[in-house]
PALUM-961595 format. One record per residue (C-alpha): residue in three letters; x, y, z. Coordinates in steps of 0.1 Angstrom, whole numbers, m for minus. Example, Ala and Ser with C-alpha at 12.3 -4.5 7.8 and 13.67 -1.06 7.14 Angstrom:
REM residues 2
code=ALA, c1=123, c2=m45, c3=78
code=SER, c1=137, c2=m11, c3=71
This chain:
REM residues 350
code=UNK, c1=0, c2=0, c3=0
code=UNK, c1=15, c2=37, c3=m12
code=UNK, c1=12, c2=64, c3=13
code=UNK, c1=m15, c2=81, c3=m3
code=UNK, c1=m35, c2=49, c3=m2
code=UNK, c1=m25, c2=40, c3=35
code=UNK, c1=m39, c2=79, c3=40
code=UNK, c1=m69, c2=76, c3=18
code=UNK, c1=m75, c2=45, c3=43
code=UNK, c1=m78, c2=69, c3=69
code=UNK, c1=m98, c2=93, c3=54
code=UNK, c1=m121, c2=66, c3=44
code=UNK, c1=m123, c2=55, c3=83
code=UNK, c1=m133, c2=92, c3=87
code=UNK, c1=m164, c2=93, c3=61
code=UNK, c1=m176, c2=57, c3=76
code=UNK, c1=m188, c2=81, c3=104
code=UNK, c1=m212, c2=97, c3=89
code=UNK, c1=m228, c2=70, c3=75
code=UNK, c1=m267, c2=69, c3=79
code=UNK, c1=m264, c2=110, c3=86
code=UNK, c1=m257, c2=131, c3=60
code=UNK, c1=m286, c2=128, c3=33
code=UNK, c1=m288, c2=139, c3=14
code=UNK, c1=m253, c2=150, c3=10
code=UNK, c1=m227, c2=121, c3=11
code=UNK, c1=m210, c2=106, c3=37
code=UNK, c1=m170, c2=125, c3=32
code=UNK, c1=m140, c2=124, c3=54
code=UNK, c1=m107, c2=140, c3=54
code=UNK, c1=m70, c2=138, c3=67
code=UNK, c1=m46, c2=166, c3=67
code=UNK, c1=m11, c2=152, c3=70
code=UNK, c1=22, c2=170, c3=65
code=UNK, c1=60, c2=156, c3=71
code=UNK, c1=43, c2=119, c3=67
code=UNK, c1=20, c2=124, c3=103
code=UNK, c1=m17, c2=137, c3=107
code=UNK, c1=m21, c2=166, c3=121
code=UNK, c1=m61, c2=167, c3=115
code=UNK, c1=m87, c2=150, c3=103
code=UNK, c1=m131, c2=158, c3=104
code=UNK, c1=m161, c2=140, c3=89
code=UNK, c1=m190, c2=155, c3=73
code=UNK, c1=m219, c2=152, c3=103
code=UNK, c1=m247, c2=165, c3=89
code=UNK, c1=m265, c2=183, c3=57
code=UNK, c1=m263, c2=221, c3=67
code=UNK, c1=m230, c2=214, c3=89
code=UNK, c1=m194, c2=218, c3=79
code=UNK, c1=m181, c2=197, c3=52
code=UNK, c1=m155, c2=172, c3=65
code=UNK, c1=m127, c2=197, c3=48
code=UNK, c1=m138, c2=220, c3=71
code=UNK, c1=m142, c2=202, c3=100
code=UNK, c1=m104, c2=190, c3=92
code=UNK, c1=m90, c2=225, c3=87
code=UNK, c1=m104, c2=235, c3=120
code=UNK, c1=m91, c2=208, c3=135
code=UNK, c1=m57, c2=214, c3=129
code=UNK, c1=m61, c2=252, c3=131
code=UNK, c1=m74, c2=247, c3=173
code=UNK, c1=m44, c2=221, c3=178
code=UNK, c1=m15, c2=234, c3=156
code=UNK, c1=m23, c2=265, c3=143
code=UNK, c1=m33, c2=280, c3=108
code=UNK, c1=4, c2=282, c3=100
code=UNK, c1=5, c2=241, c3=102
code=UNK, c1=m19, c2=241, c3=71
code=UNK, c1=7, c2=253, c3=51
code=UNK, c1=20, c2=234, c3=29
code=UNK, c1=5, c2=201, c3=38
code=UNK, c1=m17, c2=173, c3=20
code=UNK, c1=m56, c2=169, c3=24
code=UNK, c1=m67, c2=139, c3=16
code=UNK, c1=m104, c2=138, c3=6
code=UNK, c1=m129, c2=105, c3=m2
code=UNK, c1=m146, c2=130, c3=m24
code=UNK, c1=m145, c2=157, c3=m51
code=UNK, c1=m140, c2=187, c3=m27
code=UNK, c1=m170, c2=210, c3=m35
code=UNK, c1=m169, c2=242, c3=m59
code=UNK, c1=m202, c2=258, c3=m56
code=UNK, c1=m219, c2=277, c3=m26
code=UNK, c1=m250, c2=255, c3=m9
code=UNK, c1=m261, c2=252, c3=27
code=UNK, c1=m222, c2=258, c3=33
code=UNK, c1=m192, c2=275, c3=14
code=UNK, c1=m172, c2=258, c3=m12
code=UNK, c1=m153, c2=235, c3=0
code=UNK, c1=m125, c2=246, c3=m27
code=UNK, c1=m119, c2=277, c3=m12
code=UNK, c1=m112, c2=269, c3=23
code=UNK, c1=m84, c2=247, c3=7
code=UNK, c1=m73, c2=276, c3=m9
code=UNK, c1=m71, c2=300, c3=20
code=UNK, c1=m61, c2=276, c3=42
code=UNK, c1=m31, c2=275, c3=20
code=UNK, c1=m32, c2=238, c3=13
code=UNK, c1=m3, c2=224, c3=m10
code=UNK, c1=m18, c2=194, c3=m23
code=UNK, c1=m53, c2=179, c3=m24
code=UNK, c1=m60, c2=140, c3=m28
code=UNK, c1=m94, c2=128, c3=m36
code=UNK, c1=m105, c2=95, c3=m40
code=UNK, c1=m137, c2=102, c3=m68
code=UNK, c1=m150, c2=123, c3=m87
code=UNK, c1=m185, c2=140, c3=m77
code=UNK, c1=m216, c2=129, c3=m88
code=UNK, c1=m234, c2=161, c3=m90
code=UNK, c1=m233, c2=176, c3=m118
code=UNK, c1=m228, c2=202, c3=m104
code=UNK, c1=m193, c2=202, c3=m90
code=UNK, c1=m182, c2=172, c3=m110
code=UNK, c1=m145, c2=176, c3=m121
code=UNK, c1=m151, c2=215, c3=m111
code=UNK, c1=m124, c2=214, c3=m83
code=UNK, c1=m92, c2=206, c3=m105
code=UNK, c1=m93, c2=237, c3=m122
code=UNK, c1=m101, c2=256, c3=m95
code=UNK, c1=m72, c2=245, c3=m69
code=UNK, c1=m47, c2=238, c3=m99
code=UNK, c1=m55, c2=278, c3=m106
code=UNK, c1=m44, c2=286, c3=m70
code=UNK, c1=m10, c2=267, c3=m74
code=UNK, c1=m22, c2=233, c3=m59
code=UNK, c1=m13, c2=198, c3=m67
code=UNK, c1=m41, c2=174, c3=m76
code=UNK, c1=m43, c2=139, c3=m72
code=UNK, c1=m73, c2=117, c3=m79
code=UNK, c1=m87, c2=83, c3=m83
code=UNK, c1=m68, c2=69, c3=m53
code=UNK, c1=m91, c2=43, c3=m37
code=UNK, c1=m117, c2=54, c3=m60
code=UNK, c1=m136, c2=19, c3=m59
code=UNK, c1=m139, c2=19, c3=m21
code=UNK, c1=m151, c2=56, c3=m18
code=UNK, c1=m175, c2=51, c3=m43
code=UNK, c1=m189, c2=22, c3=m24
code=UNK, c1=m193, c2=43, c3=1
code=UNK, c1=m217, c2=69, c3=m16
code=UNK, c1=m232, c2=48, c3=m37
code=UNK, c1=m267, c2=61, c3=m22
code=UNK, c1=m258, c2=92, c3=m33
code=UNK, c1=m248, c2=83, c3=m65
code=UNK, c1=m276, c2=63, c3=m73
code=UNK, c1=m299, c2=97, c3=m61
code=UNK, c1=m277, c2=120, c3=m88
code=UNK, c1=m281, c2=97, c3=m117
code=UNK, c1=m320, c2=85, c3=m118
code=UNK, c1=m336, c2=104, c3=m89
code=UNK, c1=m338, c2=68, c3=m72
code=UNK, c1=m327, c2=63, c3=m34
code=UNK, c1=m306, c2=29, c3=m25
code=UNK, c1=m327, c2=1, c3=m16
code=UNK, c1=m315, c2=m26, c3=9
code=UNK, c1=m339, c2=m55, c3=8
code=UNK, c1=m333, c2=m70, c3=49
code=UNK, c1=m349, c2=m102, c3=55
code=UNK, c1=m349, c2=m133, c3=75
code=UNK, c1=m358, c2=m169, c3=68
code=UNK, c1=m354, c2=m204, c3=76
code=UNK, c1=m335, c2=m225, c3=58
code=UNK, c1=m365, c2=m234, c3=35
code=UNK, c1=m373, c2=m196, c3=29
code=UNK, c1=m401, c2=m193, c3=52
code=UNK, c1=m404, c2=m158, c3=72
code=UNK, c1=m427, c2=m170, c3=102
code=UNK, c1=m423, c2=m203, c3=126
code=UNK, c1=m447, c2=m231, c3=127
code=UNK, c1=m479, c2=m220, c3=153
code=UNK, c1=m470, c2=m218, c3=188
code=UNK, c1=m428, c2=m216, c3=182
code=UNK, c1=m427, c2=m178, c3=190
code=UNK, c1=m423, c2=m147, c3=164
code=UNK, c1=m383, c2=m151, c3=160
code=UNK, c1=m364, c2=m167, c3=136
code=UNK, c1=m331, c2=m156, c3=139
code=UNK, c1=m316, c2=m149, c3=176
code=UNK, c1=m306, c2=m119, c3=196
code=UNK, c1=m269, c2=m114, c3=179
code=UNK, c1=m286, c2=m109, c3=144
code=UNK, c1=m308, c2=m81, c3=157
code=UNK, c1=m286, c2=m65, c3=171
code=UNK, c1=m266, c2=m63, c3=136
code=UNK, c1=m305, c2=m50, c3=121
code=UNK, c1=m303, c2=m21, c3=144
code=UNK, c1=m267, c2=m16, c3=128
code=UNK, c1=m280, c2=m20, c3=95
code=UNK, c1=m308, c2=10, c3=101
code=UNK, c1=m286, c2=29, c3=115
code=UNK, c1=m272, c2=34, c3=83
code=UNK, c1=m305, c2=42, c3=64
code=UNK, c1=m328, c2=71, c3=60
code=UNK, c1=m360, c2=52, c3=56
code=UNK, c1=m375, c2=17, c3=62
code=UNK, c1=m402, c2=5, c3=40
code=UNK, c1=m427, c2=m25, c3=47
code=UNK, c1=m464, c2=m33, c3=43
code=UNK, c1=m498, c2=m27, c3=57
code=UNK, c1=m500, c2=m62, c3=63
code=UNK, c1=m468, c2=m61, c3=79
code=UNK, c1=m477, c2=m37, c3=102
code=UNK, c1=m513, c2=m52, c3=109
code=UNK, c1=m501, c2=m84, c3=115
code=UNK, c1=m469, c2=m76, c3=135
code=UNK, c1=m473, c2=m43, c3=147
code=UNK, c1=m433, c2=m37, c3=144
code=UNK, c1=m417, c2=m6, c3=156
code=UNK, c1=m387, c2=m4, c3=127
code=UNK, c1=m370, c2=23, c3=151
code=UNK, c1=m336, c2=26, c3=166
code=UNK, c1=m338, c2=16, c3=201
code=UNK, c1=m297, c2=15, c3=208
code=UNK, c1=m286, c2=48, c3=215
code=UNK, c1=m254, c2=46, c3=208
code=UNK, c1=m270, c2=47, c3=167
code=UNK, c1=m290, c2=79, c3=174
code=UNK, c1=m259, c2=97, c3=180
code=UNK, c1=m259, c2=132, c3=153
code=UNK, c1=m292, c2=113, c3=135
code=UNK, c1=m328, c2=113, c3=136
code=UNK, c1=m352, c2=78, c3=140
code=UNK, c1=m356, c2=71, c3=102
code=UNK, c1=m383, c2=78, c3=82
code=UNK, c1=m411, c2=44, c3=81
code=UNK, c1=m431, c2=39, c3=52
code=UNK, c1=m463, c2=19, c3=50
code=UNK, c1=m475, c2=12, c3=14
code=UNK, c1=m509, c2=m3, c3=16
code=UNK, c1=m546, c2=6, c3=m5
code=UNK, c1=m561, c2=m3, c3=27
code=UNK, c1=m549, c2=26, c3=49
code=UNK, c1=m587, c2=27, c3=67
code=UNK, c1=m580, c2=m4, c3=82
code=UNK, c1=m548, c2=1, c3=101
code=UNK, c1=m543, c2=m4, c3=137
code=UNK, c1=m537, c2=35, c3=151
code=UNK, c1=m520, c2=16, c3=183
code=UNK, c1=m497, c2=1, c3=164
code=UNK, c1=m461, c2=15, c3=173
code=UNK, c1=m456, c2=34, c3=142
code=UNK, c1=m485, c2=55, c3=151
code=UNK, c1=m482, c2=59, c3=187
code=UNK, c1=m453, c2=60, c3=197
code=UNK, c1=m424, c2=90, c3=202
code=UNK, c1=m420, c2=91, c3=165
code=UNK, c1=m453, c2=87, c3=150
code=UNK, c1=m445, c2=120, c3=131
code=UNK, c1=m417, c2=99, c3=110
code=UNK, c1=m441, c2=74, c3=102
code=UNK, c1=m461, c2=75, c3=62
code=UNK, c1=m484, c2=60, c3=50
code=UNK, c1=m487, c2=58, c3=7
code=UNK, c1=m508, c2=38, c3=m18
code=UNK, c1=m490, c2=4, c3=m31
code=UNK, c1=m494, c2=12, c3=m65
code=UNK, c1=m465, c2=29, c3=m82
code=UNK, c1=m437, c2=25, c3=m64
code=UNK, c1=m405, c2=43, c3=m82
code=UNK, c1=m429, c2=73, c3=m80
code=UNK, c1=m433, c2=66, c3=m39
code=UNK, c1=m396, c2=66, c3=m36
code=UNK, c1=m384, c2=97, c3=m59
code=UNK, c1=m412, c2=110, c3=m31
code=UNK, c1=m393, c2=101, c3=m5
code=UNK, c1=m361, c2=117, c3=m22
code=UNK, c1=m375, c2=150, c3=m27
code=UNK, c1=m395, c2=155, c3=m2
code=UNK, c1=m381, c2=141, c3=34
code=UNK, c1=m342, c2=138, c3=19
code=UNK, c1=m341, c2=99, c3=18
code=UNK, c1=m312, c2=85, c3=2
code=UNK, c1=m311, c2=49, c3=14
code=UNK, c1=m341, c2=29, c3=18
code=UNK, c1=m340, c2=m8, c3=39
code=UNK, c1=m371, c2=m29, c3=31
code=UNK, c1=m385, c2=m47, c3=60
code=UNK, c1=m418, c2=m66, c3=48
code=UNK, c1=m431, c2=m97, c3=36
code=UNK, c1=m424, c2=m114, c3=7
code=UNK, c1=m453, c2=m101, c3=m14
code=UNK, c1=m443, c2=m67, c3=m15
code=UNK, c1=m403, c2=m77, c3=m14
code=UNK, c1=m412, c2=m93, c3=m48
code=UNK, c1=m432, c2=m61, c3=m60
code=UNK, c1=m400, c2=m42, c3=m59
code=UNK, c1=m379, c2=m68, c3=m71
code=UNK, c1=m399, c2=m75, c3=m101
code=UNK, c1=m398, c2=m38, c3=m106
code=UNK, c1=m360, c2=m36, c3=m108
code=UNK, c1=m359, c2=m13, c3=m75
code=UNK, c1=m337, c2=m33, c3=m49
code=UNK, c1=m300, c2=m29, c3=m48
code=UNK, c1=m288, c2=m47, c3=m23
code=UNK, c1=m299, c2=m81, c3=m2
code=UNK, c1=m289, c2=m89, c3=32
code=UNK, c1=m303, c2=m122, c3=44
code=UNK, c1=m301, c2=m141, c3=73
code=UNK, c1=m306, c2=m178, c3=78
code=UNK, c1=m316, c2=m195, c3=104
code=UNK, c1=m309, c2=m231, c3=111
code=UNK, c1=m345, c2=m242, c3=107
code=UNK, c1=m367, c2=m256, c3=91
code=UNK, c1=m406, c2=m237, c3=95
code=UNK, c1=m430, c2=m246, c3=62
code=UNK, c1=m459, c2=m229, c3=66
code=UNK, c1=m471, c2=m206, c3=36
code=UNK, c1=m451, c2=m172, c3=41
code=UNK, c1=m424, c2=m173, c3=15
code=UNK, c1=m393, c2=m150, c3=22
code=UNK, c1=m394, c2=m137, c3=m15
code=UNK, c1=m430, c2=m142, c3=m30
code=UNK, c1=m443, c2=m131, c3=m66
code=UNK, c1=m441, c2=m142, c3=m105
code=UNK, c1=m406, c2=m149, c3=m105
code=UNK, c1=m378, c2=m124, c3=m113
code=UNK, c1=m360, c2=m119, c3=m152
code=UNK, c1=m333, c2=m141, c3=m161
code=UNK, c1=m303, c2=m130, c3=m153
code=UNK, c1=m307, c2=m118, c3=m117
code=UNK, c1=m280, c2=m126, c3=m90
code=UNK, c1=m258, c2=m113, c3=m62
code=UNK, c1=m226, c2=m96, c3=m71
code=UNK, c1=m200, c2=m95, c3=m41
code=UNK, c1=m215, c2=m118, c3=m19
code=UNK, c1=m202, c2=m117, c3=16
code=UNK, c1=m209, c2=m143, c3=44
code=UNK, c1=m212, c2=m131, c3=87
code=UNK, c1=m221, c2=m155, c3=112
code=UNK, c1=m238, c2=m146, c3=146
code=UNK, c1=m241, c2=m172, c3=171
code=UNK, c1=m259, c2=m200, c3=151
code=UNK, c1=m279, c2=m177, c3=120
code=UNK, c1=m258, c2=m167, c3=88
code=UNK, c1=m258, c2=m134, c3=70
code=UNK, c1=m255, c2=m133, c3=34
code=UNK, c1=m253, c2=m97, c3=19
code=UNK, c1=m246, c2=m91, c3=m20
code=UNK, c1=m257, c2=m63, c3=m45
code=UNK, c1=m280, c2=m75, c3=m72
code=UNK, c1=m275, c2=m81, c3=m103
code=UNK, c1=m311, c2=m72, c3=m119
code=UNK, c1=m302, c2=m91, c3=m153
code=UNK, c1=m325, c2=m81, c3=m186
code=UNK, c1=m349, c2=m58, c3=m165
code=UNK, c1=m339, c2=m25, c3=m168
code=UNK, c1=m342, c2=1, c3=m137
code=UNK, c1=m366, c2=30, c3=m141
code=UNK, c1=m345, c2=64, c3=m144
């Protein structure tokens, strides 16, 4: 590994903090480093905040002084931005800090600042490096990405099944299929979301509460938004969690008809870049079939349930389809598979 990449690593480390808070800017982080040692680093923790440039200049301003800036190399997991938003560009506080290099892992998205920030610190005398890392930070913002090229948040399809791809255990077995260590890694997992999607039936049926309940997750983020998709809206239970309780105001309910219109909703109006499903396996099929999922985390449970509720219901899905990059976790006895999907000869709606 090259020093810029062992740097980029860090910088990397930095933007994984902000993952599940920023949208519906990206998750960014940056390192300052000069004579081969950090002297800084900052994470972007919020749309409306500092950008994690920022927040690294500071940081090296309050412990070293501005002189320190001098001089040294920022490394950033993204295009440094060139425009004026919620915040300044991002550009010129590299500039004024008197940066002598910038290192950014890929290129932004938006069209906006895409490329932009070459020609604007190359102007000001400062070297330019790019593309180190560039696959890893772009798994990273993929959300984002995905939201600047069709208009489409990320969907995470979460489910869990038995090993004959039931959802639910035979009559009188109890509600859980997997055990307490795999829950714990859902809360994780919706930590790192905006919104979580499921059914009315879902939500009749099992009255969940799809919320973070670990604090330690709530940390710089709201509760994420829930979605109920149901034609039946009359008939749901008003005690159910997601109406009563502390964040009923983050739950909504929408028709199930069109749903690539429902979630460029959810983009422009409440900011949602990353979506998890949580449902049965009707509506997981709905968006399947529709080419909407990106991404599949399962876990398996080492039973065996029959019963009628299929994990992954509906017509079938085009040929083609399959998991790229398919990763393996156990906890305790269930096993998580996660890939991204391959949606085959269905093309996504942009």
């Amino acid at each position: 590994m090259t020093d810029d990449e062992r740097w980029m690593a860090r910088a990397i480390e930095e933007a994984e903090r902000g993952v599940g808070k920023t949208a519906p800017n990206p998750p960014v982080g940056c390192v300052i480093v000069r004579d081969g040692m950090e002297i800084g680093a900052g994470w972007h923790r919020r749309a409306g905040q500092p950008h994690a440039e920022r927040e690294a200049i500071a940081a090296v301003a309050g412990i070293h002084g501005p002189e320190a800036l001098r001089g040294a190399t920022a490394y950033v997991t993204l295009e440094p931005c060139s425009t004026h938003g919620r915040t300044p560009p991002c550009t010129g506080a590299l500039v004024e800090a008197g940066i002598g290099r910038v290192v950014f892992a890929c290129t932004d998205p938006n069209p906006a600042h895409a490329g932009a920030a070459v020609g604007v610190l190359h102007s000001a005398g400062i070297e330019v490096t790019r593309g180190v890392l560039e696959d890893e930070a772009r798994h990273l913002i993929r959300p984002f990405s995905k939201v600047q090229a069709t208009g489409l948040p990320w969907v995470l399809w979460k489910t869990a099944m038995s090993l004959d791809g039931r959802l639910t255990r035979p009559p009188g077995e109890g509600m859980w299929l997997t055990g307490p260590a795999s829950r714990a890694e859902v809360q994780r997992l919706r930590s790192g979301v905006d919104a979580i999607v499921t059914s009315g039936e879902t939500v009749r049926r099992d009255r969940p509460r799809l919320n973070l309940r670990d604090l330690q997750y709530l940390d710089g983020r709201d509760q994420p938004w829930r979605l109920v998709l149901t034609d039946r809206p009359d008939s749901l239970p008003q005690d159910a969690p997601l109406f009563a309780d502390g964040h009923r105001e983050r739950t909504v309910v929408r028709p199930r008809g069109d749903l690539a219109a429902v979630l460029r909703e959810m983009v422009s109006e409440f900011d949602v870049a990353t979506v998890m499903l949580e449902c049965g396996g009707r509506l997981a099929a709905d968006f399947a079939e529709a080419g909407l999922i990106d991404e599949v985390v399962a876990f398996m449970a080492p039973v065996l349930c029959g019963g009628p509720v299929p994990a992954l219901g509906g017509g079938g899905l085009p040929e083609g389809c399959g998991l790229d990059g398919v990763s393996f976790r156990r906890f305790d006895d269930d096993v998580m598979m996660r890939g991204v999907l391959r949606h085959g000869t269905l093309t996504q709606d942009a």
